[in-house]
MARMIKE-595314 format. One record per residue: y negated, z negated, x of N, C-alpha, C in turn; residue in three letters. Coordinates in nm, 3 decimals, padded with zeros to 5 digits. Last residue first. Layout:
! MARMIKE-595314
atom n.Y:Y	n.Z:Z	n.X:X	ca.Y:Y	ca.Z:Z	ca.X:X	c.Y:Y	c.Z:Z	c.X:X	resn:ALA
...
//
This chain:
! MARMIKE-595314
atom n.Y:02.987	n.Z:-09.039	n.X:-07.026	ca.Y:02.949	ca.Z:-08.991	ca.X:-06.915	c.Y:02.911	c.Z:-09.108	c.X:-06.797	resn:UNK
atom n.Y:03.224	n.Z:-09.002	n.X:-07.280	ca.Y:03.108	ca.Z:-09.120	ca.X:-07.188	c.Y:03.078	c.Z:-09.037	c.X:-07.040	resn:UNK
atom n.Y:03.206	n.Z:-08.675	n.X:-07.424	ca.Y:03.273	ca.Z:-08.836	ca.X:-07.384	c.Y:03.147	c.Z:-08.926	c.X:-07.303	resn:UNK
atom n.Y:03.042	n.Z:-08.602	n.X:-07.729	ca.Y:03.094	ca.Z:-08.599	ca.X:-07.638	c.Y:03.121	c.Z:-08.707	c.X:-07.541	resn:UNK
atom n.Y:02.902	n.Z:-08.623	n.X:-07.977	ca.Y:03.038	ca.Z:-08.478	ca.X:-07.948	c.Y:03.090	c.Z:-08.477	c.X:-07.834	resn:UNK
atom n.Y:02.730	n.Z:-08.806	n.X:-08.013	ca.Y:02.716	ca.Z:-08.641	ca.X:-07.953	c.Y:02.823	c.Z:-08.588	c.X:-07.916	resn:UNK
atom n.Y:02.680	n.Z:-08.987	n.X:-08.177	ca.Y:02.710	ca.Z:-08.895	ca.X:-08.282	c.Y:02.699	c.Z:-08.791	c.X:-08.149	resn:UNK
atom n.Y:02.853	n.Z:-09.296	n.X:-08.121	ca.Y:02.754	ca.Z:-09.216	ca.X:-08.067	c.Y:02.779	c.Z:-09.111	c.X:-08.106	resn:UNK
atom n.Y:02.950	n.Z:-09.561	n.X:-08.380	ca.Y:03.014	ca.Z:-09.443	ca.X:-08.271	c.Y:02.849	c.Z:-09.345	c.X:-08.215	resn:UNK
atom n.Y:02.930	n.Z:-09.715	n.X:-08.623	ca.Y:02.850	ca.Z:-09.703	ca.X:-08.509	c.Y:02.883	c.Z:-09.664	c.X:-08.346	resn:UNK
atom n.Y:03.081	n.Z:-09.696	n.X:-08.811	ca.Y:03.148	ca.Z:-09.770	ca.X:-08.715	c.Y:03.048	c.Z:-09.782	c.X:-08.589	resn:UNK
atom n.Y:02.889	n.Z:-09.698	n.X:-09.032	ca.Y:02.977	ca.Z:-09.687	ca.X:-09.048	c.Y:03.059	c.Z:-09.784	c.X:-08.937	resn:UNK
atom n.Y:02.654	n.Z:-09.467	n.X:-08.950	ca.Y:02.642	ca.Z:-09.594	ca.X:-08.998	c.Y:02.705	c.Z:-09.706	c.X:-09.044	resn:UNK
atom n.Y:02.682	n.Z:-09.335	n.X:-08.658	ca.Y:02.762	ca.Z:-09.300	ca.X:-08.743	c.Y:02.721	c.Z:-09.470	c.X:-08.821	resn:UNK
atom n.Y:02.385	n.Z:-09.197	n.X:-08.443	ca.Y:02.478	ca.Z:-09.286	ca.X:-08.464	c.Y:02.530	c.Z:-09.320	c.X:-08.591	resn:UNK
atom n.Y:02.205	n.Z:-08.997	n.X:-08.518	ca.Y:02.284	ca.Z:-08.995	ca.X:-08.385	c.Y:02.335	c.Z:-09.117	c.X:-08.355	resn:UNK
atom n.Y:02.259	n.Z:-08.830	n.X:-08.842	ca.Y:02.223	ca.Z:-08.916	ca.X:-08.784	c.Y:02.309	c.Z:-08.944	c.X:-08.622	resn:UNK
atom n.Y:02.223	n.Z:-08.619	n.X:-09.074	ca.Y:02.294	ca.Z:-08.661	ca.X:-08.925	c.Y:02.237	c.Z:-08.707	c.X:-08.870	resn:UNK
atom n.Y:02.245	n.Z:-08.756	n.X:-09.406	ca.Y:02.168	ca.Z:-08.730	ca.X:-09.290	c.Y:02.272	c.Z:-08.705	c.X:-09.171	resn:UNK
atom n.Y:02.457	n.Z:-08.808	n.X:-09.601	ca.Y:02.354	ca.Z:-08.712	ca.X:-09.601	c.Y:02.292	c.Z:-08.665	c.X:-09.520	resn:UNK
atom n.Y:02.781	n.Z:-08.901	n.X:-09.478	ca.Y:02.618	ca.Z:-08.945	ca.X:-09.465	c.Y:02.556	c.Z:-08.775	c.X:-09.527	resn:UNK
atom n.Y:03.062	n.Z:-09.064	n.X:-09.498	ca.Y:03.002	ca.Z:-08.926	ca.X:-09.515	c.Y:02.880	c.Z:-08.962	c.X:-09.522	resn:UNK
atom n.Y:03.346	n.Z:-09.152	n.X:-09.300	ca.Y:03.232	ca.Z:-09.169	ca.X:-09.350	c.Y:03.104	c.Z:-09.075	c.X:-09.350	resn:UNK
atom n.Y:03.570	n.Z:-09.049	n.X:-09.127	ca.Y:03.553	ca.Z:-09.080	ca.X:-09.238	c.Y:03.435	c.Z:-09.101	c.X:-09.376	resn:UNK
atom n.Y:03.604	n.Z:-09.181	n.X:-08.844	ca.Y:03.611	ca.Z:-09.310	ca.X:-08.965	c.Y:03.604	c.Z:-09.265	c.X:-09.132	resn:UNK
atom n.Y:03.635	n.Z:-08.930	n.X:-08.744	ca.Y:03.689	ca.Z:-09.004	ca.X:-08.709	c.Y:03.730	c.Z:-09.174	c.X:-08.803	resn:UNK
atom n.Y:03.389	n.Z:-08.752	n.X:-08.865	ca.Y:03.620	ca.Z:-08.706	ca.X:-08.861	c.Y:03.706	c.Z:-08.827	c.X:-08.801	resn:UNK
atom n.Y:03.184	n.Z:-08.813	n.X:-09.017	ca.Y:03.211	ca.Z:-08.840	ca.X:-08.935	c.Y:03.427	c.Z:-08.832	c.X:-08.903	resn:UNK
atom n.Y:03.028	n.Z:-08.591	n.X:-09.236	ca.Y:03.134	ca.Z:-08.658	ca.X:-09.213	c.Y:03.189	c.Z:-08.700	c.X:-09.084	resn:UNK
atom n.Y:02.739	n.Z:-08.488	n.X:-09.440	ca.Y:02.820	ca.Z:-08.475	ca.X:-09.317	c.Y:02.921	c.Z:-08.558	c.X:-09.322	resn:UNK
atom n.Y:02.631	n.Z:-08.267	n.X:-09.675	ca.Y:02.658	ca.Z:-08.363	ca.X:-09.631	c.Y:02.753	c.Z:-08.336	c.X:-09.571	resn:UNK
atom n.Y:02.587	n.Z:-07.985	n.X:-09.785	ca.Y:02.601	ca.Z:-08.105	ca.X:-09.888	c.Y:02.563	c.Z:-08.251	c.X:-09.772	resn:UNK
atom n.Y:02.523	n.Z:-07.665	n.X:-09.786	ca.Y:02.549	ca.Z:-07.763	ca.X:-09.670	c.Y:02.513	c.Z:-07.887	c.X:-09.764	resn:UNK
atom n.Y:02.648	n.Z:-07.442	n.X:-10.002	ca.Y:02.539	ca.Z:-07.505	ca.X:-09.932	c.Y:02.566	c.Z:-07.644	c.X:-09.881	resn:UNK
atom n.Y:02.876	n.Z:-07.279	n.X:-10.128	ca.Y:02.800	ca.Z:-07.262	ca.X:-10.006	c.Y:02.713	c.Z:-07.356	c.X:-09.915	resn:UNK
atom n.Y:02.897	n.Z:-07.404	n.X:-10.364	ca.Y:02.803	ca.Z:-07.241	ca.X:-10.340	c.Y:02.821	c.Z:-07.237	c.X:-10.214	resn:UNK
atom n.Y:03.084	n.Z:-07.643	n.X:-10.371	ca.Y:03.110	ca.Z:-07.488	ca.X:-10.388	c.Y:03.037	c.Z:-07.356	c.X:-10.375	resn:UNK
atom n.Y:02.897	n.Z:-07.779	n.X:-10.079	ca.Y:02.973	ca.Z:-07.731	ca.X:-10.162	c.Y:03.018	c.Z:-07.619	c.X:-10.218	resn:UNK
atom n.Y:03.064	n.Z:-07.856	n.X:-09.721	ca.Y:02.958	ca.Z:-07.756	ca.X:-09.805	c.Y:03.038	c.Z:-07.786	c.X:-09.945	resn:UNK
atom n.Y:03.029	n.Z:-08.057	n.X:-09.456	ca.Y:03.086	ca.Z:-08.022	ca.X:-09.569	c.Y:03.034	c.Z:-07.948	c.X:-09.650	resn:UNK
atom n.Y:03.086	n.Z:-08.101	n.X:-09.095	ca.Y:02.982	ca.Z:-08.025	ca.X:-09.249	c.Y:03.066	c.Z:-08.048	c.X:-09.347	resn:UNK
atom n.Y:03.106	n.Z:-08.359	n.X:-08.889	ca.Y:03.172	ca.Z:-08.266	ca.X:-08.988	c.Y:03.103	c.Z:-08.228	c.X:-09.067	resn:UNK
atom n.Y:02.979	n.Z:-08.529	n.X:-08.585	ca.Y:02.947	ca.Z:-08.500	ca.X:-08.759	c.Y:03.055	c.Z:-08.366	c.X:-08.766	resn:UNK
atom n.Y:03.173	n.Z:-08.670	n.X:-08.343	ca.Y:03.124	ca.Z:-08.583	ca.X:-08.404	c.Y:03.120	c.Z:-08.582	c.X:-08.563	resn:UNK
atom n.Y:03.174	n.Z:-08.952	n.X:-08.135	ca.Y:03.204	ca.Z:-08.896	ca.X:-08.216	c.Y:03.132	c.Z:-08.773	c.X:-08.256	resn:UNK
atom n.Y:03.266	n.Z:-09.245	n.X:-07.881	ca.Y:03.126	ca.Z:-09.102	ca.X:-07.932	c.Y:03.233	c.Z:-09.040	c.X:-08.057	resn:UNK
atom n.Y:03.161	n.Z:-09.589	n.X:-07.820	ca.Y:03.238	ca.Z:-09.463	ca.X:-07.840	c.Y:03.176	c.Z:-09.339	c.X:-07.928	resn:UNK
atom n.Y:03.177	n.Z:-09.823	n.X:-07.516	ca.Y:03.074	ca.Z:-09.697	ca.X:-07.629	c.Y:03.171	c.Z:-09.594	c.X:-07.656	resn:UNK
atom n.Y:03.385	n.Z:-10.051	n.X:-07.558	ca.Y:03.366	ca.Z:-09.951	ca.X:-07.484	c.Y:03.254	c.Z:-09.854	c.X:-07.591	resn:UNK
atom n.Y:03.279	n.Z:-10.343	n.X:-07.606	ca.Y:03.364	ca.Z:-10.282	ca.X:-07.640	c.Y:03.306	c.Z:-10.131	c.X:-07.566	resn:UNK
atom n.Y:03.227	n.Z:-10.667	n.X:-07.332	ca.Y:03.172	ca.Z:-10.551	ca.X:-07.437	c.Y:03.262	c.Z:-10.442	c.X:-07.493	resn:UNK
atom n.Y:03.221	n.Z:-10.980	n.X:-07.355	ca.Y:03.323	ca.Z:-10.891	ca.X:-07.371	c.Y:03.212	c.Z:-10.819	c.X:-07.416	resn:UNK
atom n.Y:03.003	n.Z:-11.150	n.X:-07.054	ca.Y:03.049	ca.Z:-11.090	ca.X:-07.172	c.Y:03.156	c.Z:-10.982	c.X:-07.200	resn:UNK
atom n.Y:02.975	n.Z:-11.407	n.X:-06.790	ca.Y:03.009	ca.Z:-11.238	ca.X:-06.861	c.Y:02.995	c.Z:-11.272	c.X:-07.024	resn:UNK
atom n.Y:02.785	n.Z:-11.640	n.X:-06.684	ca.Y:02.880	ca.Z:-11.608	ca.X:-06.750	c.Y:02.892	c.Z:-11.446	c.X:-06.778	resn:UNK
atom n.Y:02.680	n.Z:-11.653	n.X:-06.360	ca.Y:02.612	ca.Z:-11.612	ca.X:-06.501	c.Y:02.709	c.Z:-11.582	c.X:-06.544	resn:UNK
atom n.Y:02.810	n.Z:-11.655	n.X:-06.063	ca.Y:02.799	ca.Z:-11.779	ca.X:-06.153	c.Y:02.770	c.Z:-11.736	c.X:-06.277	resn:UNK
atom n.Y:02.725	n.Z:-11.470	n.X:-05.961	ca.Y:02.844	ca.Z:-11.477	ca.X:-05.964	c.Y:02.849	c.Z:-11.540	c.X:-06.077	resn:UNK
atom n.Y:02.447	n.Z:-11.487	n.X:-05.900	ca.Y:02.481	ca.Z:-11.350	ca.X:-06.023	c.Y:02.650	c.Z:-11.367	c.X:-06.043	resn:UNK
atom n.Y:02.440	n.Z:-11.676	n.X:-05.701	ca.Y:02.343	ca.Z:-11.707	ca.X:-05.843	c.Y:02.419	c.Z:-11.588	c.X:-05.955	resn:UNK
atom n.Y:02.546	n.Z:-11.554	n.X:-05.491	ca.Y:02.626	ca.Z:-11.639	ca.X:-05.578	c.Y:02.540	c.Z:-11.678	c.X:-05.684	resn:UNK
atom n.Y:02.326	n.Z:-11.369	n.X:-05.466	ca.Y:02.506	ca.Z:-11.294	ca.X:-05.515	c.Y:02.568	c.Z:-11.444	c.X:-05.565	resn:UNK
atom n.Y:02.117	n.Z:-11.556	n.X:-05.377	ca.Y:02.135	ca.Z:-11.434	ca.X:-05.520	c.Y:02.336	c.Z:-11.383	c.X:-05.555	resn:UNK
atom n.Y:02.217	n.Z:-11.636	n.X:-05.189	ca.Y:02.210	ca.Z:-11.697	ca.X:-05.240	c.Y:02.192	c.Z:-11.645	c.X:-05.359	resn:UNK
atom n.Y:02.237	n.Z:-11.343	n.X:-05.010	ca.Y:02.392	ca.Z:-11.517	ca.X:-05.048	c.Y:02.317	c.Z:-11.597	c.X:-05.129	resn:UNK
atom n.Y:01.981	n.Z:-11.307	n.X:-04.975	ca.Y:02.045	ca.Z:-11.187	ca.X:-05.050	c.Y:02.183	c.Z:-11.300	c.X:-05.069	resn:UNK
atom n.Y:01.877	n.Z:-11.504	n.X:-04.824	ca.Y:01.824	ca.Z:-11.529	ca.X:-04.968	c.Y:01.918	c.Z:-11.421	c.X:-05.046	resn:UNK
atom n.Y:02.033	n.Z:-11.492	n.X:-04.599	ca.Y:02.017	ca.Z:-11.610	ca.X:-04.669	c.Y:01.990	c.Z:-11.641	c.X:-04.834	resn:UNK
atom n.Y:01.924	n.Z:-11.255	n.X:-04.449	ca.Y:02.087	ca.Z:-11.270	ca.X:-04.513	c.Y:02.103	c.Z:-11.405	c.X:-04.637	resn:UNK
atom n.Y:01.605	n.Z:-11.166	n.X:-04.684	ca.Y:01.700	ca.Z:-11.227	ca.X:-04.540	c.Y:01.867	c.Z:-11.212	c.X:-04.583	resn:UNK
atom n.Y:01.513	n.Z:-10.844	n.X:-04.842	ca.Y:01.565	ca.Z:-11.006	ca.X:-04.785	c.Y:01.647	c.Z:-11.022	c.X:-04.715	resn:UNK
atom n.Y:01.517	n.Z:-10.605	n.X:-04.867	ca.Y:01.443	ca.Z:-10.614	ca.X:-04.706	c.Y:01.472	c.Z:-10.806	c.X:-04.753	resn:UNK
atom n.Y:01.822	n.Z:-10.431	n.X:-04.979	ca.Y:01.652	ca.Z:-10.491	ca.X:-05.027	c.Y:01.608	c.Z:-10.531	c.X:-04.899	resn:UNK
atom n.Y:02.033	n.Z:-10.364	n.X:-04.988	ca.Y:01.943	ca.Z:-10.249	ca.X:-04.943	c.Y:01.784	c.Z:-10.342	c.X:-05.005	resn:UNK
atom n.Y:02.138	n.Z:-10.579	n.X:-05.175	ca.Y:02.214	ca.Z:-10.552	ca.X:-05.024	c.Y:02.121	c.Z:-10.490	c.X:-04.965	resn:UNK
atom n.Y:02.091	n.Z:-10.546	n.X:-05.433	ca.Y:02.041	ca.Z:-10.644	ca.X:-05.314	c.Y:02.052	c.Z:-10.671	c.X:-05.191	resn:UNK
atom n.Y:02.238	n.Z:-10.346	n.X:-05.504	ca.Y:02.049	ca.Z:-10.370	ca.X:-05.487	c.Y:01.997	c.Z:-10.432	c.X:-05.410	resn:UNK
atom n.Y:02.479	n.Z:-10.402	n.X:-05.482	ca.Y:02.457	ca.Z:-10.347	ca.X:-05.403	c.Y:02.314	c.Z:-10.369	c.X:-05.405	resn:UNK
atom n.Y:02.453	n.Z:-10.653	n.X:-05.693	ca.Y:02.453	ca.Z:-10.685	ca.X:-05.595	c.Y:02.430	c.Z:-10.573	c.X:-05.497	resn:UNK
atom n.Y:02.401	n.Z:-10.520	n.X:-05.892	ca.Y:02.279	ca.Z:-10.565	ca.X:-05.898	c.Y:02.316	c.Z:-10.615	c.X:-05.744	resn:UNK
atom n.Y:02.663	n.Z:-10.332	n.X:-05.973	ca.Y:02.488	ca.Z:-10.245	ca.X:-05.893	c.Y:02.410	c.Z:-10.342	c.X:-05.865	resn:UNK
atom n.Y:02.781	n.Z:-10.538	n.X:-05.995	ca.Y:02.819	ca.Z:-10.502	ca.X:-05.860	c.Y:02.689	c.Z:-10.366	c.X:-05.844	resn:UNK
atom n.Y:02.724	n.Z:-10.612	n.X:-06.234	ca.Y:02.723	ca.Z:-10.707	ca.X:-06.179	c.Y:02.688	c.Z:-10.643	c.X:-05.967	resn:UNK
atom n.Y:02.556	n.Z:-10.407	n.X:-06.455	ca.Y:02.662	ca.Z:-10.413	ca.X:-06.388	c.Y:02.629	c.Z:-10.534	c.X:-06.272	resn:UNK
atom n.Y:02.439	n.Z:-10.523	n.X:-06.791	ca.Y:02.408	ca.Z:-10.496	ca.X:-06.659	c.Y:02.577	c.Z:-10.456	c.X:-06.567	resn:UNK
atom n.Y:02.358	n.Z:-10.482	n.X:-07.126	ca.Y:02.442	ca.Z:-10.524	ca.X:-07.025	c.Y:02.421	c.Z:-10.451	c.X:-06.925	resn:UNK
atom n.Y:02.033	n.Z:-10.662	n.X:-07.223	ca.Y:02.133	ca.Z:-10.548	ca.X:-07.229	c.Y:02.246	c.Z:-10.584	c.X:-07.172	resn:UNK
atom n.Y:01.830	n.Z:-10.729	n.X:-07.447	ca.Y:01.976	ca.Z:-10.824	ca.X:-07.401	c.Y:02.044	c.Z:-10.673	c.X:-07.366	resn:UNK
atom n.Y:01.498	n.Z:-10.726	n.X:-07.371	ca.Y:01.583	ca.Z:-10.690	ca.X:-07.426	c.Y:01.711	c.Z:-10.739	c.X:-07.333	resn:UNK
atom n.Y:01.247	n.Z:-11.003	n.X:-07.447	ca.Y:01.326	ca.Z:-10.942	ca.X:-07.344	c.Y:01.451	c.Z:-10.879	c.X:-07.405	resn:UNK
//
């Protein structure tokens, strides 16, 4: 089973618009109250940097934020493991 993170308050609206009783939808919200949390760190995105060498030719990338230069572009930075799309959280 994969460990993801969930939102607490989509699983309860879900359960709100489900066809259970009042009884069994209170007894789920306090079952999902109770399950400890977790700290998660916020997903963070970034962009690759080119670097060329002196001819011209595309050498390798650079992530502008940590720094770290990869051969490949890769869609996560191997480094700080930032999301390589250039753009914010959606």
């Amino acid at each position: 089973m994969k460990n993801d993170l969930i939102s607490r308050k989509a699983i309860k609206e879900y359960i709100n618009q489900s066809d259970l009783t009042n009884r069994e939808k209170m007894t789920l919200h306090i079952a999902i109250s109770n399950i400890p949390s977790t700290a998660a760190a916020p997903e963070v995105h970034g962009r690759w940097g080119e670097i060329y060498d002196p001819y011209g030719e595309l050498e390798e990338w650079i992530h502008g934020e940590c720094g770290r230069c990869s051969k490949e572009k890769s869609p996560y930075c191997p480094n700080c493991g930032a999301r390589m799309d250039g753009g914010e959280e959606e």
